[in-house]
C-alpha positions in Angstrom: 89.3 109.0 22.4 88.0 109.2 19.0 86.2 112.2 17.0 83.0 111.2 18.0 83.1 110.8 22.0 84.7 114.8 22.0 81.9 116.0 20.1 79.2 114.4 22.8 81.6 116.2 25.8 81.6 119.8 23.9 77.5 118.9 23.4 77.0 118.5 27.2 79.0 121.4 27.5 77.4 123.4 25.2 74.6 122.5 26.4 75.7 123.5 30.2 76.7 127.2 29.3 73.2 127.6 27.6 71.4 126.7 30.4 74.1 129.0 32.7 72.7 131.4 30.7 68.8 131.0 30.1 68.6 131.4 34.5 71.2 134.0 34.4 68.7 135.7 32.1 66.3 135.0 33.8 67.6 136.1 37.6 69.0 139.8 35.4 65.2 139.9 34.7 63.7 139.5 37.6 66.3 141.1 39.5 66.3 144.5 37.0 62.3 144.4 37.6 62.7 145.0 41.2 66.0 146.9 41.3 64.2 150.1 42.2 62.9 148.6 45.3 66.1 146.8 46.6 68.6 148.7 49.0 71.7 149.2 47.5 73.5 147.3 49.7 71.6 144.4 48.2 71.9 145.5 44.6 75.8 145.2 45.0 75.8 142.2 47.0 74.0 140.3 44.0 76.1 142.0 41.4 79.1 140.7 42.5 81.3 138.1 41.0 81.3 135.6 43.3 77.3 135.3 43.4 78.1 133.2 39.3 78.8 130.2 41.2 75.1 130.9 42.4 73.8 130.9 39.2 75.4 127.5 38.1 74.2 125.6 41.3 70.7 126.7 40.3 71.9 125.4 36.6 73.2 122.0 38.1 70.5 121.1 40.2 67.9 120.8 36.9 70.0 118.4 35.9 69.4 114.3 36.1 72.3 113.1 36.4 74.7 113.5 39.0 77.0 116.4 39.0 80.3 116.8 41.0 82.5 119.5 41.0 86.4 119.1 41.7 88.8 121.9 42.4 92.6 122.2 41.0 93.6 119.8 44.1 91.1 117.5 43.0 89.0 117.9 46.3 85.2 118.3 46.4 83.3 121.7 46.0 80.1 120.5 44.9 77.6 117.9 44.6 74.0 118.5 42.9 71.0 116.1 44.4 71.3 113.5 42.3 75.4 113.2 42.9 74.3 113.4 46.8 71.7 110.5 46.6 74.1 108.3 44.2 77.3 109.4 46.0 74.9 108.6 50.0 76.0 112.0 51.9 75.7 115.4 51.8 77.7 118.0 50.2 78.3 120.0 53.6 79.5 116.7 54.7 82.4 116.4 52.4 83.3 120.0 51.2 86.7 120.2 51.0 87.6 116.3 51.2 89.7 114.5 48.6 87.3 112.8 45.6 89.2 109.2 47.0 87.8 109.9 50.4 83.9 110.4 49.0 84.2 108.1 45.6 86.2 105.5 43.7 85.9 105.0 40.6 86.7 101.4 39.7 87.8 99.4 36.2 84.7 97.7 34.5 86.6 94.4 33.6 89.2 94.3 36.5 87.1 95.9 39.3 90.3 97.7 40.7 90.6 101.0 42.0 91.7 104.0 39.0 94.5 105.3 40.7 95.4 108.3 39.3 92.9 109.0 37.2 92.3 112.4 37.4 96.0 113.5 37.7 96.7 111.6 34.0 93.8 113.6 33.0 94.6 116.2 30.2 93.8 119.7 31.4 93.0 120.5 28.1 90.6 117.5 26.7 87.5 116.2 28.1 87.4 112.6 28.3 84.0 110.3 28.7 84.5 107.2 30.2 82.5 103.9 31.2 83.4 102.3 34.5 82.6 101.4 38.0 81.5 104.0 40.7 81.7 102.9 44.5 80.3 105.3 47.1 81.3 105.5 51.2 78.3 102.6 51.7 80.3 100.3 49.1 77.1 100.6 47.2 78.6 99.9 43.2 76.9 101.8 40.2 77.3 101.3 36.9 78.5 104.8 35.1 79.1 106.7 31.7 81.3 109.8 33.4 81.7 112.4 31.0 84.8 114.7 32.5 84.6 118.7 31.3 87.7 120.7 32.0 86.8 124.2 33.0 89.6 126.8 33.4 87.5 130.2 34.3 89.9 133.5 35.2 92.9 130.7 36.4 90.6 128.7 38.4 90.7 124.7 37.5 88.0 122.5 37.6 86.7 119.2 36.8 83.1 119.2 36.0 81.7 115.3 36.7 79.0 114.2 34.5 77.8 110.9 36.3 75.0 109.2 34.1 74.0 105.7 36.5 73.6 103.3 33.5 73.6 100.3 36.0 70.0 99.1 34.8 71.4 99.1 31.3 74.4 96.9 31.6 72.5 94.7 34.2 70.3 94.4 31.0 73.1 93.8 28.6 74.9 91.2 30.9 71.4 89.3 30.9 70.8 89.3 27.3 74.5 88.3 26.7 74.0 85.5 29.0 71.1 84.3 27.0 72.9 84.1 23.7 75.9 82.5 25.1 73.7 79.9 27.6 70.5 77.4 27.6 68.2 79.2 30.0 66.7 76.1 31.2 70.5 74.6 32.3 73.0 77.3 31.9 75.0 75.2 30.1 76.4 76.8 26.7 74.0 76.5 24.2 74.7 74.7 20.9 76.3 77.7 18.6 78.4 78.5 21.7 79.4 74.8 22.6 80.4 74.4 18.0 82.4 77.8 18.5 84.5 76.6 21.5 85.0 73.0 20.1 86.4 74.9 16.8 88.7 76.5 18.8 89.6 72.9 20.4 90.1 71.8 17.1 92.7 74.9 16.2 94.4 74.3 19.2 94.8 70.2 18.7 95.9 71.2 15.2 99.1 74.1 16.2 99.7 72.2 19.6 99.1 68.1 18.6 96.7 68.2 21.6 94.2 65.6 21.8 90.6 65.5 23.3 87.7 63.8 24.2 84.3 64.8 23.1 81.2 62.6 24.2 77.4 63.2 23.0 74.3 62.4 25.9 71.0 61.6 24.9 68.2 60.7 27.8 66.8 57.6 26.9 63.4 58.2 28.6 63.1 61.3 27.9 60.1 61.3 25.0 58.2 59.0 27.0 58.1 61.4 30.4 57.5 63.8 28.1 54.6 62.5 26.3 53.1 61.2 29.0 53.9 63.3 32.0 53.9 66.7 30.6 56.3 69.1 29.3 57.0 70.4 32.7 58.3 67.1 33.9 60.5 67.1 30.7 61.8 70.7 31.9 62.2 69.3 35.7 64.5 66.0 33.8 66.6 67.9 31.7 67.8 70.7 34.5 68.6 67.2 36.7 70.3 64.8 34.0 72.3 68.4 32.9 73.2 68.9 37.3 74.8 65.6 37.1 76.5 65.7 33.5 78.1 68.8 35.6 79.4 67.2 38.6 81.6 64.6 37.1 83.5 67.4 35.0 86.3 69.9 35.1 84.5 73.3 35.2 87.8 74.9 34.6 88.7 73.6 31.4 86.2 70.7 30.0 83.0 72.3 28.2 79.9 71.5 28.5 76.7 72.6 26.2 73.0 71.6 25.6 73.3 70.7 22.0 69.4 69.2 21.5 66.0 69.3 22.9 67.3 65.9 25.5 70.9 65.9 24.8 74.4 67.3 26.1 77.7 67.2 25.1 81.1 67.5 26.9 84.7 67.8 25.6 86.9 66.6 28.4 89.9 68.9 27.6 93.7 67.3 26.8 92.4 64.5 29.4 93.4 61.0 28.4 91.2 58.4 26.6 90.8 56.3 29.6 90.4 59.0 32.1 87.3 60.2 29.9 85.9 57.2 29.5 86.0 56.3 32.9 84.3 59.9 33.3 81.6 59.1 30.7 80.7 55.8 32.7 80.9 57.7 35.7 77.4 60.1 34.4 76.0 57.0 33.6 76.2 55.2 36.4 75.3 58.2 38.3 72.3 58.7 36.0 71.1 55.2 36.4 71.2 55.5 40.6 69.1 59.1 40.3 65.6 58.8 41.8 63.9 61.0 39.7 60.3 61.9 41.2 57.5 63.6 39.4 53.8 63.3 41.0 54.5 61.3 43.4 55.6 58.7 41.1 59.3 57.2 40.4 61.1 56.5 37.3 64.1 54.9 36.4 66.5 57.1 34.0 69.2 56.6 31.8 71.4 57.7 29.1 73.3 56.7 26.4 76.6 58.1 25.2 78.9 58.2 22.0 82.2 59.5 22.1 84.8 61.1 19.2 88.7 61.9 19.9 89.7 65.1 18.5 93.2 65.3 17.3 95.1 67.3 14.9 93.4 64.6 12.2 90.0 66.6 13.0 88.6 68.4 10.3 85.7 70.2 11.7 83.8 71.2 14.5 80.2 70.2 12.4 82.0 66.6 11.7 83.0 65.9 15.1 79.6 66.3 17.1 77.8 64.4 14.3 79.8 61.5 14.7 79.9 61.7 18.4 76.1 61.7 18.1 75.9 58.8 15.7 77.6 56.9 18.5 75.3 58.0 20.8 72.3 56.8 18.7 73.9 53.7 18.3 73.9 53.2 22.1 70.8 54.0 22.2 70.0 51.6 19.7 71.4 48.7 21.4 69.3 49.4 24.3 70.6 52.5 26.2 72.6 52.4 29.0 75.6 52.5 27.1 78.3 54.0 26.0 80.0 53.4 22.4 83.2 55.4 20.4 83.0 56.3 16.9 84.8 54.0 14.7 84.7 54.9 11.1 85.0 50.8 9.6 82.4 49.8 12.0 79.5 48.4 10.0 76.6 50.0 12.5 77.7 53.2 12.4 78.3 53.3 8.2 74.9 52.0 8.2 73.4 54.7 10.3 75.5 57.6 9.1 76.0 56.5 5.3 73.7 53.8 3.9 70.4 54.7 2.1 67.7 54.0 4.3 66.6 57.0 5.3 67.4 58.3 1.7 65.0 56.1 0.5 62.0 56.4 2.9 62.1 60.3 2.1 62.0 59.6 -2.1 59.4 57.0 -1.5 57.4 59.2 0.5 57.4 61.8 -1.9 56.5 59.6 -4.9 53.8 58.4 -2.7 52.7 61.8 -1.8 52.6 60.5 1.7 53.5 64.2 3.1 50.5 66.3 4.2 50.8 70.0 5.2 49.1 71.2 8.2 48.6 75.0 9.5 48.6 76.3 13.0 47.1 80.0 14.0 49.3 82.7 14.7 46.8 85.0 16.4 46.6 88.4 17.5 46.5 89.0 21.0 45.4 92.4 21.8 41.7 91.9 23.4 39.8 93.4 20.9 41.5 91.1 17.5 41.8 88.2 19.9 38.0 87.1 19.3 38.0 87.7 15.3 38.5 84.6 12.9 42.3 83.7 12.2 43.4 84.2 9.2 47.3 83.9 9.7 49.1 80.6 10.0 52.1 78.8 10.0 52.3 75.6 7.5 54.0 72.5 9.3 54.4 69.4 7.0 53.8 66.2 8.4 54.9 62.3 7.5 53.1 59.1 7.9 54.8 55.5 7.5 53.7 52.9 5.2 51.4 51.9 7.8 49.7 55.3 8.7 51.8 55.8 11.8 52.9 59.3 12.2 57.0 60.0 11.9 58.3 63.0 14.0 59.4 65.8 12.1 62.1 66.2 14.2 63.5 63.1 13.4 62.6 63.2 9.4 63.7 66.8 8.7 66.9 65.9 10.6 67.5 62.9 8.2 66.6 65.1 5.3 68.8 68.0 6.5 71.6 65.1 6.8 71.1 63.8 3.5 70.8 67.1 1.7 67.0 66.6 1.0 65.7 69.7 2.1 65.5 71.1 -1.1 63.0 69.0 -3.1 61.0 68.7 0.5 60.9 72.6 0.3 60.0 72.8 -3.6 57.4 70.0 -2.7 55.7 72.0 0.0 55.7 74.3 -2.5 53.6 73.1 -5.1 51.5 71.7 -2.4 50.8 74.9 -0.5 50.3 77.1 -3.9 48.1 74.3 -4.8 46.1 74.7 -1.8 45.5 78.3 -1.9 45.0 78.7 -5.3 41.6 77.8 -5.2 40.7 80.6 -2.6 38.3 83.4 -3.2 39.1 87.1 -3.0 38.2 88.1 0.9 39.1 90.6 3.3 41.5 90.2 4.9 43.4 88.3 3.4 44.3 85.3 5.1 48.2 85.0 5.7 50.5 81.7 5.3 53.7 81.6 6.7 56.2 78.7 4.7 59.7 77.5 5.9 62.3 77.8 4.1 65.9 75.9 4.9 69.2 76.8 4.5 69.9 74.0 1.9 66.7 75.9 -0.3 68.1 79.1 0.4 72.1 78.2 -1.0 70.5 76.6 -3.9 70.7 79.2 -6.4 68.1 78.4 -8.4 65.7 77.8 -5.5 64.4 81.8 -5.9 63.8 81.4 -9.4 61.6 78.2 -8.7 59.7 80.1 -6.2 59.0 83.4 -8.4 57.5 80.8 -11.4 55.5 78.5 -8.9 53.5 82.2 -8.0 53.5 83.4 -11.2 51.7 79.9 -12.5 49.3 79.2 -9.9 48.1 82.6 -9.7 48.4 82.5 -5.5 48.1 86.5 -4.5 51.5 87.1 -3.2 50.0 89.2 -0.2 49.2 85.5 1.1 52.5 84.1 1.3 55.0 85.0 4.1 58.1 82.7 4.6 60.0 82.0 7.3 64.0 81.9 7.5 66.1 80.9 11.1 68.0 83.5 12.5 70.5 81.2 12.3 70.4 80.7 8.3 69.7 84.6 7.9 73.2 85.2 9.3 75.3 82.5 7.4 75.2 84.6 4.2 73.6 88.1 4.6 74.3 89.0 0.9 72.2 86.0 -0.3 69.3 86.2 2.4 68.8 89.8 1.6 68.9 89.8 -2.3 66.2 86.5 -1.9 64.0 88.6 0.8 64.2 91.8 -1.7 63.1 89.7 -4.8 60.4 88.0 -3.2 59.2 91.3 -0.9 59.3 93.3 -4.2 55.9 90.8 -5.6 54.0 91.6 -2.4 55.3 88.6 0.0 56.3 88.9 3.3 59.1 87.3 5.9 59.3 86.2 9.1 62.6 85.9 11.5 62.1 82.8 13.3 63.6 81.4 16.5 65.1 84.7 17.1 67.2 85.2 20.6 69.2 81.5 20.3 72.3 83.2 17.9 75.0 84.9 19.5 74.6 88.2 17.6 71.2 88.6 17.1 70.7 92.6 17.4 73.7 93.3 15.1 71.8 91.4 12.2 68.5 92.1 12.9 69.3 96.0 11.3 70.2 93.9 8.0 67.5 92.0 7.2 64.2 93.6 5.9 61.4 91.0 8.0 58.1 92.1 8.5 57.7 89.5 11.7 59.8 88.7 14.4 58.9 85.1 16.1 60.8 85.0 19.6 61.9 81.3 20.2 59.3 78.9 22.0 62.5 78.3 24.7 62.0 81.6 26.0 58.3 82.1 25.7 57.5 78.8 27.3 59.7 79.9 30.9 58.1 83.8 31.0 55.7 83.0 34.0 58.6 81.6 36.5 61.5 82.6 34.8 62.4 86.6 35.2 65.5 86.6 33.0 63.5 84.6 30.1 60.4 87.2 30.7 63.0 90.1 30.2 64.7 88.1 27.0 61.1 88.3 25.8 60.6 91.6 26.7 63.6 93.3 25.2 63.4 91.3 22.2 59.6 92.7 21.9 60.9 96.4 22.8 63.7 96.4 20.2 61.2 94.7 17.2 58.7 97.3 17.8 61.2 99.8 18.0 62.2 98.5 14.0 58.4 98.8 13.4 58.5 95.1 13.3 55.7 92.9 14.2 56.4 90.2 17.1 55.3 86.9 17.1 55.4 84.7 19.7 55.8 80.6 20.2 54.8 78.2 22.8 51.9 79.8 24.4 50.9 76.8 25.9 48.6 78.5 28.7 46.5 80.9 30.0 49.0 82.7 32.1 51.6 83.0 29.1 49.0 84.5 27.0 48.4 86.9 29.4 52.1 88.4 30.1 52.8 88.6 26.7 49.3 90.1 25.9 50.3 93.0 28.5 53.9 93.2 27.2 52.0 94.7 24.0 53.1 91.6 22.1 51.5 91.3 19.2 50.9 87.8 18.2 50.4 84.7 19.9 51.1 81.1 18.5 50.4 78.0 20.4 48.5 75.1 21.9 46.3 77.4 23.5 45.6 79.1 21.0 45.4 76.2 18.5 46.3 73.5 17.8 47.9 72.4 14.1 45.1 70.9 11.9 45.2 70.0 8.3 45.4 72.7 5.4 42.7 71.3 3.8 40.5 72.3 6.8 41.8 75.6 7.0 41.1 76.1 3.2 37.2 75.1 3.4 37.3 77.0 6.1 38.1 80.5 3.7 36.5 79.3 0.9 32.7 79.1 2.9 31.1 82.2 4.6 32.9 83.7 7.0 30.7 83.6 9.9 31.9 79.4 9.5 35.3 80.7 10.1 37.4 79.2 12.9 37.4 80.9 15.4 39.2 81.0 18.6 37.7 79.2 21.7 37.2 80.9 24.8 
């Protein structure tokens, strides 16, 4: 027990004795008062030793938490209320009975009776420990128990301090869950899924084990999403993930949700034909699945890719890439398929090495065929809701040769691939800065948030570049807030925090986005000086049917405010999740319903003309 945990046991102590004493004084008050009235028979009944133990059961019952008294043969003597209604009997009931015969106290991680516990117990130390309580009903609490040792004129006895902390670590279990799974398919998610398959690759590298990863993608899946609704997306996933599961191993393969449609399994020390006969197995099984969405069929399928990892495996990163290049090549050729990585074959160099994409993203930028567009971030406490907005997030946007819009998804991924991000980031920039520096002085002023990638953020000269581009164009830096991923903020604290100081020190502002996905999200959070806190869309979205994602939500919201951070939150897509999270108390909303993503340029003439032609929100 370190220095720490014995200071908290001589505090409850302490703090014990004192209140022993306050009624004590209290009692001698009264009872000196009205001492000349009493019979003396009374007087010296009251005055007597033994009537103490009358004092500390008045003591004991003020308390909250459950209190249970132990004599030197480690039988009960007393129980205060709350140790009655936790413990379910009464203390006239067990008086006298051995502590096994009215409680067990159970091991957290093994669930198995402490034997001996209180016998190993120093007379001399108090000891505070966290474990497992089961009462005569089998009912099972979660405790902190805090053991004094009191030794009063030769008499022994163990003072029980039982705090119930059960809704806590129901809590904590919960929000562990939700860094360590995808809520929608409690499958791992994809930092969980890259740490196991690094510790695949260790193991192939010390043991010369082999294994089989494979990469999923839904082939239909932004076409039922598109046209049937995001909800009938949902419904697909949680179906095509059910029956990735029932053709695997659960004891040994593992299996994540790596993307917004895709999956990925390592079939553990199994042999190459075994898993490929597994893979064609989900695909079949795919292929055969009704799936039924208002009233209406469609047929589903999936394509695969597929990636041995052997002690020649360099990296967890490497490995699902090229497993999901193989997949996008099946895909390619028409889904329904299932291809392995080869390194010499000429498809795959093309899609994972040639220049095409390299070159659509220069082209685009010397064509100035990007185009930012901003979204409202709104407040959503009743009486800010109806004001004009005057916060938004900037989104950039890319159209072909043709005009036809490019997902961002699928452009930021190549430019993240290719190590473009960079000059995107310094070009949305000098866009944005542009933009804004033609705005008047108003009140308030209106708020743009800017993300920032990883790639930007390593680049060391990246925060130079951004301290010139505000220093030139004159933009008030009160107006500029930018936005870093939990999952970048964490890759190099250090860096994050010395490019957040610099920047904060002008007048800007940040923003945590996505946060709740990483797997160590309150440890960081104390590190990083944000003024916002967006919680990730994947929880938002579920809050109305989902309790564990409406308490993900909620915690998050509880623990930002409790930093004095603002909370932001994504995908309020309706009525209903405007509403929860409006009586949560959190304090912004960003979405659909709110509004929908429109071109800067509107937003600008929109701040530049009087502000009764403001947007505003629509009831």
């Amino acid at each position: 027990m370190n220095t720490s945990d014995l200071h908290a046991l001589d505090l409850v102590a302490i703090a014990l004795m004192l209140l022993i004493l306050v009624l004590g004084g209290i009692f001698a008050y009264l009872f000196l008062k009205k001492k000349k009235s009493l019979p003396k028979t009374k007087v010296k009944k009251m005055l007597e030793p033994d009537n103490s133990e009358h004092y500390q059961e008045n003591a004991y019952k003020l308390l909250p938490e459950a209190i249970v008294i132990l004599n030197a043969q480690n039988q009960v003597i007393y129980l205060n209320l709350a140790a009655e209604a936790m413990l379910a009997c009464k203390l006239r009931s067990v008086m006298g009975k051995a502590h096994s015969d009215v409680f067990r106290l159970l091991n957290r991680e093994t669930r198995r009776v402490m034997q001996g516990f209180f016998e190993s117990q120093s007379r001399h130390e108090n000891t505070k420990r966290d474990c497992l309580l089961s009462n005569a009903k089998n009912q099972t609490f979660s405790i902190e128990l805090n053991l004094i040792n009191s030794n009063v004129a030769n008499d022994m006895r163990k003072i029980l301090v039982l705090k119930n902390i059960t809704e806590r670590k129901a809590l904590e279990s919960q929000l562990s869950n939700l860094e360590t799974y995808d809520p929608l398919t409690r499958m791992l998610n994809r930092k969980t899924f890259d740490a196991e398959v690094k510790q695949l690759i260790d193991n192939a590298h010390k043991h010369n084990a082999k294994h089989v990863l494979a990469y999923f993608s839904i082939d239909q899946f932004q076409a039922i999403n598109d046209t049937i609704g995001y909800s009938s997306g949902d419904t697909l996933i949680t179906n095509m993930a059910e029956q990735i599961k029932s053709h695997v191993n659960k004891s040994i393969d593992i299996v994540g949700r790596v993307g917004g449609n895709e999956f990925a399994v390592v079939f553990s020390e199994r042999k190459l034909p075994l898993a490929i006969k597994a893979i064609q197995d989900i695909l079949k099984s795919v292929a055969e699945f009704d799936f039924m969405s208002r009233g209406q069929q469609y047929s589903i399928t999936m394509s695969a890719g597929f990636e041995v990892i052997d002690a020649n495996t360099t990296s967890s990163t490497r490995a699902i890439s090229e497993a999901n290049i193989a997949c996008n090549l099946a895909s390619k050729r028409g889904g329904n398929k299932v291809f392995a990585y080869q390194e010499e074959n000429s498809e795959i160099q093309k899609l994972e090495g040639n220049l095409e994409w390299v070159m659509i993203l220069k082209k685009a930028l010397q064509e100035n065929r990007f185009r930012m567009h901003a979204q409202a971030i709104h407040p959503l406490k009743s009486e800010e809701y109806k004001k004009p907005f005057h916060h938004y997030e900037l989104l950039i946007r890319l159209s072909d040769e043709k005009g036809n819009p490019i997902s961002p998804g699928e452009f930021i991924a190549a430019a993240e691939y290719y190590s473009m991000m960079p000059r995107l980031d310094r070009w949305v920039i000098k866009n944005v800065f542009k933009h804004l520096s033609v705005l008047p002085e108003q009140s308030p002023l209106p708020i743009f948030a800017i993300n920032l990638s990883g790639q930007s953020l390593n680049d060391p000269q990246f925060l130079d570049f951004v301290q010139k581009e505000i220093k030139s164009s004159g933009v008030h830096p009160q107006m500029l807030c930018f936005e870093i991923t939990e999952q970048v903020a964490v890759e190099d604290l250090s860096a994050i925090n010395n490019f957040i100081a610099s920047l904060k020190a002008l007048g800007c502002k940040f923003s945590l986005d996505d946060f709740g996905t990483g797997v160590s999200s309150y440890g960081y959070l104390r590190s990083l000086d944000v003024d916002y806190l967006k919680i990730d869309g994947s929880f938002v979205k579920h809050i109305v049917n989902d309790d564990v994602a409406r308490t993900m939500v909620q915690s998050i919201n509880q623990v930002g405010h409790t930093m004095n951070l603002k909370i932001i939150a994504e995908y309020v897509e309706n009525e209903k999740i405007e509403e929860i999270l409006r009586d949560m108390g959190v304090d912004y909303g960003q979405g659909y319903h709110i509004a929908k993503p429109c071109p800067i340029e509107d937003v600008i003439r929109n701040h530049t003309n009087d502000e009764n032609t403001l947007l505003k929100v629509v009831n």
